[in-house]
Each structure stands twice: as C-alpha cells, then as structure tokens.
One Martini backbone bead per residue (centre of mass of N, CA, C, O) as a GRO file, in nm:
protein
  216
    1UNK     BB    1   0.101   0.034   0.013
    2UNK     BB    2   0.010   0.387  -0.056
    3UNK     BB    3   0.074   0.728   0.076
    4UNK     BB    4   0.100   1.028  -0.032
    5UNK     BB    5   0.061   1.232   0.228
    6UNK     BB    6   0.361   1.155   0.352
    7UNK     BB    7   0.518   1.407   0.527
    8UNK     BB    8   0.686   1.185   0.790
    9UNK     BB    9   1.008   1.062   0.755
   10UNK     BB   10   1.283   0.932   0.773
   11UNK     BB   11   1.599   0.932   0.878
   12UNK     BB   12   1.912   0.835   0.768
   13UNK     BB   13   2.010   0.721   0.966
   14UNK     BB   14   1.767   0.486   0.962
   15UNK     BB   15   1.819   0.388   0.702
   16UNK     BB   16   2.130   0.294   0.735
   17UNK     BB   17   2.054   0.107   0.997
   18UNK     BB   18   1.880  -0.092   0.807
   19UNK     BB   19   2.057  -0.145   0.589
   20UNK     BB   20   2.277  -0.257   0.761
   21UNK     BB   21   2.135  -0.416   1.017
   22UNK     BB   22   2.151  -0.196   1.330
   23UNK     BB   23   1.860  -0.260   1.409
   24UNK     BB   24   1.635  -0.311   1.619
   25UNK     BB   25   1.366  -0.522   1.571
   26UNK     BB   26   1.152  -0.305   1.608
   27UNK     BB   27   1.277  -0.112   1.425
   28UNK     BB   28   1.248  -0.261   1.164
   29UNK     BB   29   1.018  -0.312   1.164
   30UNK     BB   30   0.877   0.005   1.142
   31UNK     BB   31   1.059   0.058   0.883
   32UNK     BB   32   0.915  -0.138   0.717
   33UNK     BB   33   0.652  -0.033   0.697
   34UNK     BB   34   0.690   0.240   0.611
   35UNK     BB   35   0.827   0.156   0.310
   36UNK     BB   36   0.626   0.049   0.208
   37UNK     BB   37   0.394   0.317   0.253
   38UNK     BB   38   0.663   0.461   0.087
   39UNK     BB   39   0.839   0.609  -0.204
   40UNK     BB   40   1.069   0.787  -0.095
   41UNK     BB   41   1.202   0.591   0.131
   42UNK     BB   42   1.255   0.377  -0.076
   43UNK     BB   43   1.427   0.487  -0.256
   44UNK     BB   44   1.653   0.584  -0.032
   45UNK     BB   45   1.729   0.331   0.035
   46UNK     BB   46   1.825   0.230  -0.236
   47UNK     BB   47   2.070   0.427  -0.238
   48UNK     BB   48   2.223   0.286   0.002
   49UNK     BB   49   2.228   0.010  -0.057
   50UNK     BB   50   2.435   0.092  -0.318
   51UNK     BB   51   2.610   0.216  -0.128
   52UNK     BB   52   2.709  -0.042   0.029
   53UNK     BB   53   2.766  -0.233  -0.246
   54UNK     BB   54   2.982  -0.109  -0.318
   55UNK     BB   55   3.167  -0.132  -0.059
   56UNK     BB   56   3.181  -0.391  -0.064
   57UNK     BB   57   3.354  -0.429  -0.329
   58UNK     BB   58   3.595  -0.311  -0.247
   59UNK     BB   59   3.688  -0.473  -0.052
   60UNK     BB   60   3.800  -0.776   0.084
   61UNK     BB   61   3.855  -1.112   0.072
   62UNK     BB   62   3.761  -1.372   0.245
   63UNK     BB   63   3.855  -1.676   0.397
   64UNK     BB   64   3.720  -1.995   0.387
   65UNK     BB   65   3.626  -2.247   0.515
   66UNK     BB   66   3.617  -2.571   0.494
   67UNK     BB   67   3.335  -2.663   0.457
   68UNK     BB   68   3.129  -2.407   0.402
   69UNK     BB   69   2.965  -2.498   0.184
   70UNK     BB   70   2.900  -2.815   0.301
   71UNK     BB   71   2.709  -2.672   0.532
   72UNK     BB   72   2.516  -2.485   0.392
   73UNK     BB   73   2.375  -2.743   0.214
   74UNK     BB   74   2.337  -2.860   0.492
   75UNK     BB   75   2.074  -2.682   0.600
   76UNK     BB   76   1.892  -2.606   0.364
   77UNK     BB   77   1.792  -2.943   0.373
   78UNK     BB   78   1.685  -2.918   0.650
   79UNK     BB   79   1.436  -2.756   0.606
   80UNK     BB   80   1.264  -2.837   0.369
   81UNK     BB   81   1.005  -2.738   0.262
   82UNK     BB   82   0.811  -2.474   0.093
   83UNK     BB   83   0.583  -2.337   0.186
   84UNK     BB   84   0.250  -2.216   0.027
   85UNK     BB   85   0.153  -1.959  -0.032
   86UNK     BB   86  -0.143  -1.774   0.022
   87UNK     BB   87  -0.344  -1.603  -0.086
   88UNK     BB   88  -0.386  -1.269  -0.173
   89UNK     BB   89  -0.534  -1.026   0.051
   90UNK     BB   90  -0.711  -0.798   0.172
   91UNK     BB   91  -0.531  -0.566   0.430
   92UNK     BB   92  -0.499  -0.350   0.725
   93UNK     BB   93  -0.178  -0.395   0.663
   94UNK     BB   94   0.144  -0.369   0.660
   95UNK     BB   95   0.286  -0.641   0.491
   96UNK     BB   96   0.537  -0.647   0.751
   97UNK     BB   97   0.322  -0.660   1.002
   98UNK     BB   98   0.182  -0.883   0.916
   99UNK     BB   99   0.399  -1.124   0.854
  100UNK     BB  100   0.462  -1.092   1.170
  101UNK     BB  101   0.141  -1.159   1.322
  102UNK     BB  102  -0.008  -1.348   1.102
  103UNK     BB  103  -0.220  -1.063   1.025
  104UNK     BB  104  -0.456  -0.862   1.117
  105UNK     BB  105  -0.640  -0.688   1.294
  106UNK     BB  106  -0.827  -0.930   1.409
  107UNK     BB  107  -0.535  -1.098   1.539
  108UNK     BB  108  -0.568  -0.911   1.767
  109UNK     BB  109  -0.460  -0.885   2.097
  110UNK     BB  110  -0.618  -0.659   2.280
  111UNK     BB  111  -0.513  -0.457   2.586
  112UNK     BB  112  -0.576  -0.231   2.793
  113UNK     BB  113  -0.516   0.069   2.954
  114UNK     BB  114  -0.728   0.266   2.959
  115UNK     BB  115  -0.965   0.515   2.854
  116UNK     BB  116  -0.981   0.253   2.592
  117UNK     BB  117  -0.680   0.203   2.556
  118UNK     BB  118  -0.518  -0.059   2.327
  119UNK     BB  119  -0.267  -0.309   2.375
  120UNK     BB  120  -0.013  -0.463   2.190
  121UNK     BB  121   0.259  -0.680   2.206
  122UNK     BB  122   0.542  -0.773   2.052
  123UNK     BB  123   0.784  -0.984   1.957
  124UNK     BB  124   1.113  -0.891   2.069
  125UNK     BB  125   1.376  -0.787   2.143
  126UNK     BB  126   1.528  -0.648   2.409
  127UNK     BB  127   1.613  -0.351   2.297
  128UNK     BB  128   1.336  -0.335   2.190
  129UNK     BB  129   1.026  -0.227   2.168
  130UNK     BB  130   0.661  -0.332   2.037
  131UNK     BB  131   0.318  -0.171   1.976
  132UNK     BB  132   0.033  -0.165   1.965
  133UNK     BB  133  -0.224   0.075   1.919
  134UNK     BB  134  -0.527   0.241   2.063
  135UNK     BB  135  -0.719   0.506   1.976
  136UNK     BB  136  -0.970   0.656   2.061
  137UNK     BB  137  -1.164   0.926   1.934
  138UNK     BB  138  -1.069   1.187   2.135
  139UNK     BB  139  -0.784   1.068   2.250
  140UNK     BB  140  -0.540   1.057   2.517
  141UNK     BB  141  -0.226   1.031   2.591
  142UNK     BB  142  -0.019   1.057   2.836
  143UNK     BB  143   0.206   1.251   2.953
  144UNK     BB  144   0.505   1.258   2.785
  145UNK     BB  145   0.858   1.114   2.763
  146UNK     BB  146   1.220   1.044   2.706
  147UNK     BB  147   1.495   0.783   2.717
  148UNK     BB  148   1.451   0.777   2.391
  149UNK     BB  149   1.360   0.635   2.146
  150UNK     BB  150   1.045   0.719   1.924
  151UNK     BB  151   0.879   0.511   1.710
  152UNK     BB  152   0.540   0.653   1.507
  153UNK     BB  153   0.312   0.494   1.349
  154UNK     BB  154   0.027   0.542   1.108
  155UNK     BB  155  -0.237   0.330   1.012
  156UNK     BB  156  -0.467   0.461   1.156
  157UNK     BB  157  -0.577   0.733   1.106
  158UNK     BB  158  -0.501   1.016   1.351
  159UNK     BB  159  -0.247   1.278   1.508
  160UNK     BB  160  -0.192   1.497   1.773
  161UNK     BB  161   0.068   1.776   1.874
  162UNK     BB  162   0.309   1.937   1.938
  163UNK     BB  163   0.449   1.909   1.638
  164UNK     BB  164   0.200   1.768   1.493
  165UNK     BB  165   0.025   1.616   1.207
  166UNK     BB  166  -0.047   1.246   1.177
  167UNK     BB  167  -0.125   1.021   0.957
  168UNK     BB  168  -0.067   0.783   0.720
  169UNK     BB  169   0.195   0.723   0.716
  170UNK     BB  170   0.327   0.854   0.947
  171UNK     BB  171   0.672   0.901   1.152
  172UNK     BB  172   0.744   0.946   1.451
  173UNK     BB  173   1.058   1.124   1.591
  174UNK     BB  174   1.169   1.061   1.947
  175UNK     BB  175   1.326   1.212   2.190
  176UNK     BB  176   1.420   1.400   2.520
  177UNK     BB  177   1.334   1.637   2.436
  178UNK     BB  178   1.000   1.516   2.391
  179UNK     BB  179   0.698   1.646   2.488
  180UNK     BB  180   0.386   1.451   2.495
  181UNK     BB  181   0.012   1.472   2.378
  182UNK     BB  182  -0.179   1.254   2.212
  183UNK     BB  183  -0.428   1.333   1.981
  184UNK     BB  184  -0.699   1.213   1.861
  185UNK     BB  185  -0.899   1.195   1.602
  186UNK     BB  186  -1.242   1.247   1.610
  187UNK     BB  187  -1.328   1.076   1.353
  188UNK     BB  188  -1.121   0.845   1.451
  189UNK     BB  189  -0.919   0.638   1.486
  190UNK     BB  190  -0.607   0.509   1.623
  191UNK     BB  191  -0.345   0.316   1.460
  192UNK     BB  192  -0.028   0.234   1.617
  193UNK     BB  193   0.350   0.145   1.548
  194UNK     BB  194   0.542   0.116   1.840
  195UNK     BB  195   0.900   0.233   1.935
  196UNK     BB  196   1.103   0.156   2.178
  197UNK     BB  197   1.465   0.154   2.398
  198UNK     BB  198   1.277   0.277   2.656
  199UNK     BB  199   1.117   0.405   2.860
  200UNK     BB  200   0.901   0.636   2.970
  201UNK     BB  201   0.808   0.968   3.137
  202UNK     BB  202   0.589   1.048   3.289
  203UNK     BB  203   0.391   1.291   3.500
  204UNK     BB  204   0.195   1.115   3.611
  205UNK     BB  205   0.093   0.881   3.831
  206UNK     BB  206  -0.073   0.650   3.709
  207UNK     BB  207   0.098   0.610   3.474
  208UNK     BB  208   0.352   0.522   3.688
  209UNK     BB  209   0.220   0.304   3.814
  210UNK     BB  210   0.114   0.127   3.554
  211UNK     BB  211   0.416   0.087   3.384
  212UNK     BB  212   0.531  -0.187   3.475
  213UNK     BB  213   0.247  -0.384   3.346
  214UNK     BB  214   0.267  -0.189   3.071
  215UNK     BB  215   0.530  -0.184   2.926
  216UNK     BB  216   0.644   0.124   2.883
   0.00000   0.00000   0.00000
C-alpha cells in the first residue's frame, strides 16, 4: 500500500541503519513498515543499498573454511519444503507487519491499558519493544517524555501534538528532548506502531503507578 500524502518520514541515520541491518528488532519492524506504505523512503533506501554494495565490492575477500560450502547446503536441505504461500487477500496492515503477526487487525489480542486505549505488545528483541495502540477518537495519551528513542507509525486515523498532525503513514521520531499528549483525531479512531528502546516518562502518577504493568 502506498499514500502520497505522508509528510513525516524516516531520517537517514535510520535509513542507513536499516540499510546497514543495525537497528533493534522492534525498529526494523517499525521502518520496514514505514517503507512499505512511503515510495520516497523507498527510494532513499534503495539509494543507501547501492552505496552499501558499492562499499562492500571495494573490501577485500575473506578466505572461507573448507567445508564452508556443504555445511551450507546441508543447513538449507535440513530446511524441509518451502511451504506454499496463501493467496493474497485485502488486509488492513502494512504487508510487514501483518507477515509478522500473521495477520490483519482482526488477529490482534488487544489488552485495555484504561480510558479506551488498547496495547498489543509484539515479541521482539530485548533491545527494543514493539506495540499496536488503539487510541479511540478524540482520546489522549497521557503526558509523556522520552529516556531515549520513540519511532510512532500511524496505521489508521491520525494524531496530534506538540509537533505537528500525523496522518496514514506518517512517522514520529521522537527523542528526550520532547515531551508530548498524542490526541486522536475526532473522526476516527487511530491505531499506531510504536517502538520504544527506553521506558517513557510519565508526568501523572497514575500513569507512573501502571507502568511497569503495561511495559510502557
């Protein structure tokens, strides 16, 4: 899926480190997303890429151990059968992140987190957490800041704050300097692909107190 009106996109250091395959899992999800439904990311990546494999053909070769080859391909028949893909049907998700949950909206097990809003936590890596939000029209987020990076997808509806409206494919990046109240637009509701490498930091109490509970 592609939507031209997406003004928020990825910076390059996470281009480059996608590119590159050293961001946390959580964030790999999150940009891989993003560049599904974005063609100018899309584009830029495709840009880094060439400059990666420029870089990697100028290196020197390294010398492989012997039986480095037939322990490969005994690793790849141990595989099995590639099993055949389903037919590809309407999905409500960008084609990575359903291919990751193994399905549309209708698969998430959304867990309440209060006043409406719903969390799915995704597994991923230790580094970084990944999670669906459900954030009902005309509902808030409670105020927060940030103790290192926070990457926020909108998949459906849209969202304001202090910075700016994010609508269908649009992506905050969001860092300690900014503090924010994300608010639902009124329309519709918006559910979001947020990707943390810190916990949030809260300035209610009560949002302090369920903290550890909800692994914000």
């Amino acid at each position: 899926m592609t939507y031209v009106q997406i003004k928020h996109h990825l910076s390059d250091a996470l281009l480059m480190a996608y590119s590159a395959g050293s961001l946390p899992e959580a964030f790999s999800l999150t940009v891989a997303a993003h560049i599904s439904m974005c063609d100018e990311c899309r584009a830029r990546l495709g840009a880094f890429d060439a400059m990666g494999g420029a870089i990697i053909e100028r290196c020197g070769t390294a010398e492989m151990n012997a039986g480095s080859l037939e322990a490969t391909m005994q690793r790849i028949r141990a595989t099995g059968p590639v099993n055949t893909a389903a037919p590809a049907r309407k999905c409500n998700l960008p084609q990575p992140l359903q291919d990751y949950i193994g399905g549309d909206l209708d698969a998430v097990k959304w867990r309440s987190v209060g006043m409406g809003v719903k969390q799915a936590i995704l597994p991923t890596s230790r580094e970084a957490t990944a999670r669906l939000l459900f954030i009902p029209a005309g509902a808030a987020v409670p105020d927060h800041g940030h103790r290192g990076t926070e990457l926020t997808l909108v998949l459906q509806g849209a969202f304001v704050d202090e910075v700016d409206h994010f609508g269908p494919g649009d992506i905050e990046i969001a860092n300690e300097d900014l503090n924010h109240t994300p608010v639902a637009d009124i329309g519709a509701d918006c559910i979001c692909l947020a990707a943390t490498d810190a916990p949030l930091r809260f300035r209610g109490l009560i949002p302090r107190l369920a903290q550890p509970f909800l692994r914000i």
